[in-house]
C-alpha positions as CSV (number, residue, x, y, z in Angstrom):
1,X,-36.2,3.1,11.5
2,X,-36.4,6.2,13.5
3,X,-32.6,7.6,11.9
4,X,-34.6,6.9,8.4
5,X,-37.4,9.0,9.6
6,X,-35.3,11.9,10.4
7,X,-33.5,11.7,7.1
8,X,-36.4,11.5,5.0
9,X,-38.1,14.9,7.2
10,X,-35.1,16.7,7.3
11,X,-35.6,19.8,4.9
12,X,-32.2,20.6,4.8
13,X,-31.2,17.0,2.9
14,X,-34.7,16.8,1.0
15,X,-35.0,20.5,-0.3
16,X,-31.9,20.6,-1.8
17,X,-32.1,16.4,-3.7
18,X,-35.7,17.5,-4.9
19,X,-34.3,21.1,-6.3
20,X,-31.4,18.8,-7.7
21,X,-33.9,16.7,-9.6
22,X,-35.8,19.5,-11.3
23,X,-32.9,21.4,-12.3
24,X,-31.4,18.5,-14.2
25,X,-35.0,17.3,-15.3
26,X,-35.2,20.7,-16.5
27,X,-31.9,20.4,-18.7
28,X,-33.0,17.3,-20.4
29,X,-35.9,18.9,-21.5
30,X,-33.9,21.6,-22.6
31,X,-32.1,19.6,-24.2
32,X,-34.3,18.1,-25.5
33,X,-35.6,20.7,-27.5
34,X,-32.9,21.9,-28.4
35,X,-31.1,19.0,-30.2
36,X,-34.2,17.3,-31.1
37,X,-33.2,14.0,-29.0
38,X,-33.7,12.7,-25.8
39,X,-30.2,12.4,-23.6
40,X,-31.5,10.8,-20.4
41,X,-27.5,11.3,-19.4
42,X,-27.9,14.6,-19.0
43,X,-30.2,14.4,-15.8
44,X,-26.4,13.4,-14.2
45,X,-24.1,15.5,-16.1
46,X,-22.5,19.1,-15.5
47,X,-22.9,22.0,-16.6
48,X,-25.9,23.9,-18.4
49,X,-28.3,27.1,-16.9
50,X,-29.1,27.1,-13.7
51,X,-25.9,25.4,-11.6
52,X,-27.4,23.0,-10.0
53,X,-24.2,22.7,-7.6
54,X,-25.2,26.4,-6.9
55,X,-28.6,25.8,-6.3
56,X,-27.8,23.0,-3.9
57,X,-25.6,24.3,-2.0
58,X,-27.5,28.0,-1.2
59,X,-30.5,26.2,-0.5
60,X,-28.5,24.1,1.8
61,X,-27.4,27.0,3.5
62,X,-30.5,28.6,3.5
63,X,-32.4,25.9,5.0
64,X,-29.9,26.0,7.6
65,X,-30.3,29.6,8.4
66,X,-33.6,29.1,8.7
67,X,-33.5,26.1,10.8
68,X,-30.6,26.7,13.0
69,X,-30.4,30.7,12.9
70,X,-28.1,32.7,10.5
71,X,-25.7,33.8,13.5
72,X,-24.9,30.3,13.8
73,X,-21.9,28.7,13.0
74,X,-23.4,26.0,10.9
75,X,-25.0,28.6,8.6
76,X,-21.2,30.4,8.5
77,X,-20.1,26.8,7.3
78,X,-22.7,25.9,5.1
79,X,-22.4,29.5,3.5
80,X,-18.4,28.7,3.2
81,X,-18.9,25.7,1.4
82,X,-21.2,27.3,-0.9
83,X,-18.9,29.9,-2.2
84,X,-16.3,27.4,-2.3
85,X,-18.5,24.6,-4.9
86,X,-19.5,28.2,-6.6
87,X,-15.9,29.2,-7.2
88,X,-15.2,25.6,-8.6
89,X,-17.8,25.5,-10.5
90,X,-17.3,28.8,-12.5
91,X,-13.6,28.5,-12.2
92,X,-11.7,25.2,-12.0
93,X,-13.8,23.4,-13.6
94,X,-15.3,25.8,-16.1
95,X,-11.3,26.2,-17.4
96,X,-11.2,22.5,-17.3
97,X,-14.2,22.6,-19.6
98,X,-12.4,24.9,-21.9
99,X,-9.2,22.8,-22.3
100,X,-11.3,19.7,-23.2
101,X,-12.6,21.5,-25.9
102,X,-9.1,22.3,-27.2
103,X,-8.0,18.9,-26.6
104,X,-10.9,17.5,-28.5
105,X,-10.3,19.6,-31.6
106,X,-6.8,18.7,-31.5
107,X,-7.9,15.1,-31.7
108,X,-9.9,15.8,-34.5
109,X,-7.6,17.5,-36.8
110,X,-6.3,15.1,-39.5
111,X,-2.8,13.8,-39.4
112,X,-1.9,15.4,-35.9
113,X,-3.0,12.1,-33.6
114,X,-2.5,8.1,-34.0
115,X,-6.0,7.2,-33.3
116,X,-4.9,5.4,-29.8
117,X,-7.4,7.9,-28.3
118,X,-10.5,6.3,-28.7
119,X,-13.1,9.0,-26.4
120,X,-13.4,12.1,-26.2
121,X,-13.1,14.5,-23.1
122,X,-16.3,16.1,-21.5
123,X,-16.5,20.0,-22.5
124,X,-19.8,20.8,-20.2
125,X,-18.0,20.6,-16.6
126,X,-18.2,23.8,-15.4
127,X,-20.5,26.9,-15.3
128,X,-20.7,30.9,-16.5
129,X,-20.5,33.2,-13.4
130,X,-24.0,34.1,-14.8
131,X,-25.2,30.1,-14.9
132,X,-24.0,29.8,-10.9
133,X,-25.9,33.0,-10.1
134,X,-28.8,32.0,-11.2
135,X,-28.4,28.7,-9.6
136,X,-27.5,30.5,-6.3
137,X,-30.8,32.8,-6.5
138,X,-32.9,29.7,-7.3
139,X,-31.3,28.0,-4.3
140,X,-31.9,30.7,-1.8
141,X,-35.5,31.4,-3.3
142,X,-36.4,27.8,-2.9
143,X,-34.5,27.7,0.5
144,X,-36.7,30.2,1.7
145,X,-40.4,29.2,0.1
146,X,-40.0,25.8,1.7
């Protein structure tokens, strides 16, 4: 019971899960909007404005800086990490995004597939450099507020 204690007061696990949860509530609404239709699937799916990866990930490490001091070494890790799901987000899997996208349209276009492929690929995996920075300033705002 105590270890579930910690957990559940550690700000470093809860700050970053509750930022999570707005962010993605905040793109089904969006979405919402938007398209006119609710798409409850979107509270787990990727991409959109903020990154929430981003946002995770700097309030993580903010919340460690603040907590264990940012000349530690588990700040230096936390902030490694970060640029590391940052690069992935707005690289690898942005251009991963981006080849769905032509894969899908391929699919589409009469006479060119079998119709074995029965689903299509997911387009929205990755993020603009401009989506993860925002994501990143939200994460070290909110890092540092709470």
């Amino acid at each position: 019971m105590e270890i579930f204690n910690q957990i559940i007061n550690n700000k470093c696990i809860i700050v970053p899960f509750l930022l999570w949860f707005f962010i993605q509530t905040f793109k089904v609404i969006t979405d919402l909007v938007k398209n006119k239709r609710l798409n409850v699937k979107r509270i787990l799916g990727a991409g959109g404005m903020p990154s929430s990866h981003s946002a995770i990930v700097c309030s993580v490490a903010t919340c460690v800086g603040r907590e264990y001091g940012f000349d530690s070494g588990i700040f230096g890790i936390a902030v490694i990490m970060a640029f590391v799901v940052m690069y992935d987000a707005a690289g690898i899997r942005r251009a991963a995004g981006k080849q769905a996208r032509i894969l899908n349209k391929i699919l589409d276009t009469p006479g060119l597939t079998t119709g074995e492929v029965q689903e299509r690929l997911i387009e929205a995996l990755g993020h603009t450099p401009v989506q993860v920075f925002a994501g990143a300033v939200l994460g070290i705002i909110v890092g540092f507020i709470v």
